[in-house]
C-alpha positions in Angstrom: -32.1 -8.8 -37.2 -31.9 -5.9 -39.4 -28.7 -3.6 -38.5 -29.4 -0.3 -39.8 -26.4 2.9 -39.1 -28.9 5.9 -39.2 -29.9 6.3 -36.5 -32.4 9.5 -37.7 -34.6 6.5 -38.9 -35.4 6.1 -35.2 -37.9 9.2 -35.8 -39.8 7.5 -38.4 -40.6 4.7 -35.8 -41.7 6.2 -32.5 -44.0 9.1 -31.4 -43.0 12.1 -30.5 -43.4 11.6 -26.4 -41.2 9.0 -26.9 -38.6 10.8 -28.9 -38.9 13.4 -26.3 -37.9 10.7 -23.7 -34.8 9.7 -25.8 -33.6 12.7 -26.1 -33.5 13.6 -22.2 -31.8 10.4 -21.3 -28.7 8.5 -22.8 -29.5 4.8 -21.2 -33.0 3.8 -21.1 -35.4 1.2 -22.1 -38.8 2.8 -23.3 -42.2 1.5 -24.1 -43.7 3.4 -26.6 -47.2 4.3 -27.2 -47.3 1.4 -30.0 -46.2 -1.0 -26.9 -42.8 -1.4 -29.0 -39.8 -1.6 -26.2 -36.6 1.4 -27.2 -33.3 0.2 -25.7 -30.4 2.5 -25.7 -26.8 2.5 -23.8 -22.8 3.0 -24.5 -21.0 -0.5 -25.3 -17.6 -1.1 -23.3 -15.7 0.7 -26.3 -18.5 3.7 -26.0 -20.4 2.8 -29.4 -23.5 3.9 -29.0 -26.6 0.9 -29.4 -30.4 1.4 -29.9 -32.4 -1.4 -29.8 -36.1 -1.4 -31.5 -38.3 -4.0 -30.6 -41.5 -4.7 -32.3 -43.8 -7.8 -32.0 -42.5 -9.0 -35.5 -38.5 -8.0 -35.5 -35.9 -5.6 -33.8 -33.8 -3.6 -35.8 -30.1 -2.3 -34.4 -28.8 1.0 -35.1 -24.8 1.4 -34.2 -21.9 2.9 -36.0 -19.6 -0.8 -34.9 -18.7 -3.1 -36.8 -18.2 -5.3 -34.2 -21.3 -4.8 -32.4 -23.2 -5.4 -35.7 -21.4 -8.8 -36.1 -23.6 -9.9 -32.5 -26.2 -9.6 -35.0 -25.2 -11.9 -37.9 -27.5 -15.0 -38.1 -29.9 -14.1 -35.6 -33.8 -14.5 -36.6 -37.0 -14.8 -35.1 -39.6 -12.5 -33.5 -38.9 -9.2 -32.0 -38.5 -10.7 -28.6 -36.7 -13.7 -29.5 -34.2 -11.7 -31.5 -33.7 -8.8 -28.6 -32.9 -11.8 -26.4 -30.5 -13.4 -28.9 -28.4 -10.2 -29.9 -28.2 -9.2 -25.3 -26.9 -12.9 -25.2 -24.0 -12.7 -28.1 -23.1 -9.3 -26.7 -22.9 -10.7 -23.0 -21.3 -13.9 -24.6 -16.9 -12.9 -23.7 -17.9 -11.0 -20.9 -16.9 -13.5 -18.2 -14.3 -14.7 -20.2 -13.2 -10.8 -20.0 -13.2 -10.7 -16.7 -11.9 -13.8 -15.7 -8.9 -12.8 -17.6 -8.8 -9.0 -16.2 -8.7 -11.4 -13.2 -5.5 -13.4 -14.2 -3.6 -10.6 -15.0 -4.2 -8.9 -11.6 -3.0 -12.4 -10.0 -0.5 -11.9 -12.1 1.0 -8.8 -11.5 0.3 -9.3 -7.4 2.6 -12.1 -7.5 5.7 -9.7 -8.8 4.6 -6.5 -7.1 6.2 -7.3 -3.6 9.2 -9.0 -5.5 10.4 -5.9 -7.4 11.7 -3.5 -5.6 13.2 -0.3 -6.6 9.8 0.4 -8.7 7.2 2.0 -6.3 6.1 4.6 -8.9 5.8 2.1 -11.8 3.8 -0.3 -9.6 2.0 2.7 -8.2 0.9 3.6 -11.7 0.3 -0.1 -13.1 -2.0 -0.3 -10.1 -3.9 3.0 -11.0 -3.9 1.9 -14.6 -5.9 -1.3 -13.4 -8.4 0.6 -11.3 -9.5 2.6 -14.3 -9.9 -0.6 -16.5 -12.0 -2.3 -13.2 -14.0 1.2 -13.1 -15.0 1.5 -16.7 -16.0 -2.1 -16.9 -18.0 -1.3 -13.4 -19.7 1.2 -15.0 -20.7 -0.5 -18.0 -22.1 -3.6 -15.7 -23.8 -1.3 -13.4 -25.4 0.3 -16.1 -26.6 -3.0 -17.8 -27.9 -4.3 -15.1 -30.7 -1.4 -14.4 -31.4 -1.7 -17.8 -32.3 -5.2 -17.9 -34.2 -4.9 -14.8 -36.4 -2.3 -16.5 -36.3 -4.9 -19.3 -37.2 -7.8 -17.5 -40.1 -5.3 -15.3 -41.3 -4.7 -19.2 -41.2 -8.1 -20.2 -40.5 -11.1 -18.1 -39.6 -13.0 -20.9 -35.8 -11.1 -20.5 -35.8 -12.5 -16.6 -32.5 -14.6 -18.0 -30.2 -11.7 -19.2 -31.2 -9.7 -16.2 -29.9 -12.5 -13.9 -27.0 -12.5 -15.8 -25.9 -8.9 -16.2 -26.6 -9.3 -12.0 -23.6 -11.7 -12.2 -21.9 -10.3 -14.3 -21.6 -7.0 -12.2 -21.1 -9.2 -8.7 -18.1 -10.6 -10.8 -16.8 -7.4 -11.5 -17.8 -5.7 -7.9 -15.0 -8.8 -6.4 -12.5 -7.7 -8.6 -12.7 -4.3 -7.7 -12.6 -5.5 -3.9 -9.5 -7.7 -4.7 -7.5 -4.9 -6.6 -8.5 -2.2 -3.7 -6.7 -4.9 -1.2 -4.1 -5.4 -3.3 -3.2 -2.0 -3.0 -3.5 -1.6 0.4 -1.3 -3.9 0.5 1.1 -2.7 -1.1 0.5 0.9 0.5 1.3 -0.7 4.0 4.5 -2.4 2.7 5.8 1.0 1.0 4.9 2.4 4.4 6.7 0.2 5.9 10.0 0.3 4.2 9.5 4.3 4.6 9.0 3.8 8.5 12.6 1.7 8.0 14.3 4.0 6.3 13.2 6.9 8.5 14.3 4.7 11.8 17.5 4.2 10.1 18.4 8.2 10.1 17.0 8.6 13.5 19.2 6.2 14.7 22.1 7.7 12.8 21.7 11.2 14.1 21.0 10.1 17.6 24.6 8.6 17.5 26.2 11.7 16.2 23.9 13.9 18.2 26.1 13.7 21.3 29.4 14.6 19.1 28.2 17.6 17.9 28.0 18.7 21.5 31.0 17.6 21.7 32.1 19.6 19.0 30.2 22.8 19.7 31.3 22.6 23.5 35.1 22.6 22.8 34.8 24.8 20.1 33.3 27.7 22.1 36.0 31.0 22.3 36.4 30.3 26.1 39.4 28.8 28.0 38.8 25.6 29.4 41.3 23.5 32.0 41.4 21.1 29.4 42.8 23.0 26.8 46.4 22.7 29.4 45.7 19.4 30.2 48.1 17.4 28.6 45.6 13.9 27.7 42.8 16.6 26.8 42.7 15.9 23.0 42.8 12.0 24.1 40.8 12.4 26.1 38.1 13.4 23.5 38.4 11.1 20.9 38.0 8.1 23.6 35.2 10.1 24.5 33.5 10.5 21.3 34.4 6.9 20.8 32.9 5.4 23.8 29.8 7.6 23.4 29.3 6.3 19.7 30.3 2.2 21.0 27.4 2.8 23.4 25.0 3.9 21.4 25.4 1.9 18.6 25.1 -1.1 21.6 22.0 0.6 23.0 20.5 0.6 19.2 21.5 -3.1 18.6 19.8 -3.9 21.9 16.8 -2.3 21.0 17.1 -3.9 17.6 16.6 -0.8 16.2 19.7 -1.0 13.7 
C-alpha cells in the first residue's frame, strides 16, 4: 500500500471524465476508463480518503495519520490490498458501538434516579443523539458505497455485508436511545401533570374563601354584621369548607 498526502496526484492517474465525476460528487466509487476502481468518502473524524485501485496496487491519499496507520503492512494486488485497508478501517467499529451502547445503558440506569436534573439529562440525551446521528451517517454512507463496490467487483461482497451490519447495529441504537427518551419525556410529563394537580387542588380549597372574603367585604350592610356569633360564625365556616375539601381531595386521591 502506498499512502501518498497529495491528493493533486490523483490528476496524473485518471482521465479527465473521470476527474469530472470526482469533482461533482464527494462519496463515490468510480470505474475509470482504464477499468481502475476511485473510492472517495469522509472518515468518522471527517478526513477525507481516496482510494485508487489498479490491477497491480492501490495507493491512499489522506491528510490522517491515523487513517494512514490502516495501511501499515498491508501488501498484495490492488484488490487484495483495497480489501485489506476497508477491513482495518472497519476493524473497532463494533467495538465502537458496542461501547456507545454501554454508555447509553449506562446513563439509562441513573436517568430516572436523579432527580432535580431535567435540563442536564435533557442535554446529555441530545448530546448522545448527535454522536448516534454522525456515526448513522457515516454507516449509511459506507454501506452504498460498498454496494457500488461489491456491484463493481464481487470480490468486495464481504465488506459490503459488513458495513450492512454495521449500519443495522447502529440503526438499534438509534431506536433504543429514541425510546429512552420517550421515556423519560412521559415521566417529566408526568411529574409536571403532578405538580400541576397539586395547585389545582390547592386553589380549589381556597377558591371558596375568597368568596368568602370578597362577599363580606363588599361596602353593603349585611344582618350579620349585628349578629353577635357573625365573625364565628365565619371562621367555622371557612374551616368546615376547607375540612371538606381537603376530605373530598383525599377521597379522590387527588392529594
Amino acid at each position: 500500500m502506498i499512502v501518498v498526502n497529495e491528493r493533486e496526484q490523483l490528476r496524473h492517474l485518471v482521465d479527465a471524465d473521470t476527474l469530472e465525476k470526482v469533482e461533482n460528487a464527494r462519496d463515490y466509487v468510480i470505474r475509470t476508463g482504464q477499468g481502475d476502481i476511485l473510492m472517495s468518502f469522509r472518515w468518522l473524524d471527517h478526513s477525507l480518503v481516496v482510494l485508487h485501485m489498479t490491477p497491480q496496487q492501490t495507493t491512499l491519499w489522506t491528510e490522517s495519520p491515523q487513517i494512514q496507520t490502516f495501511a501499515n503492512g498491508i501488501s498484495g494486488t490492488g484488490k487484495e490490498e483495497l480489501f485489506e485497508f476497508l477491513v482495518a478501517l472497519s476493524s473497532d467499529d463494533v467495538s465502537h458501538l458496542d461501547e456507545l451502547e454501554d454508555r447509553i445503558g449506562s446513563f439509562e440506569e441513573t436517568l430516572f434516579e436523579e432527580t432535580g436534573k431535567m435540563k442536564e439529562n435533557f442535554k446529555r440525551i441530545h448530546r448522545f443523539r448527535k454522536e448516534v446521528w454522525g456515526c448513522k451517517r457515516y454507516f449509511e454512507k459506507m454501506e452504498l458505497l460498498t454496494d457500488e463496490l461489491m456491484a463493481a467487483d464481487e470480490y468486495f461482497l464481504f465488506i459490503d455485508k459488513k458495513y450492512d451490519k454495521l449500519l443495522n447495529q447502529i440503526l438499534r441504537t438509534q431506536e433504543y436511545l429514541d425510546q429512552i427518551r420517550q421515556s423519560y419525556e412521559a415521566q417529566v410529563d408526568i411529574e409536571q401533570n403532578s405538580l400541576m394537580r397539586f395547585f389545582t387542588v390547592v386553589t380549589s380549597i381556597f377558591l371558596p374563601l375568597t368568596l368568602i372574603a370578597g362577599w363580606y367585604g363588599m361596602n353593603l350592610i349585611m344582618p350579620e354584621f349585628k349578629w353577635p356569633f357573625g365573625y364565628p360564625f365565619v371562621i367555622i365556616l371557612s374551616v368546615a369548607i376547607v375540612a371538606f375539601m381537603i376530605w373530598l381531595f383525599r377521597r379522590k386521591k387527588w392529594l
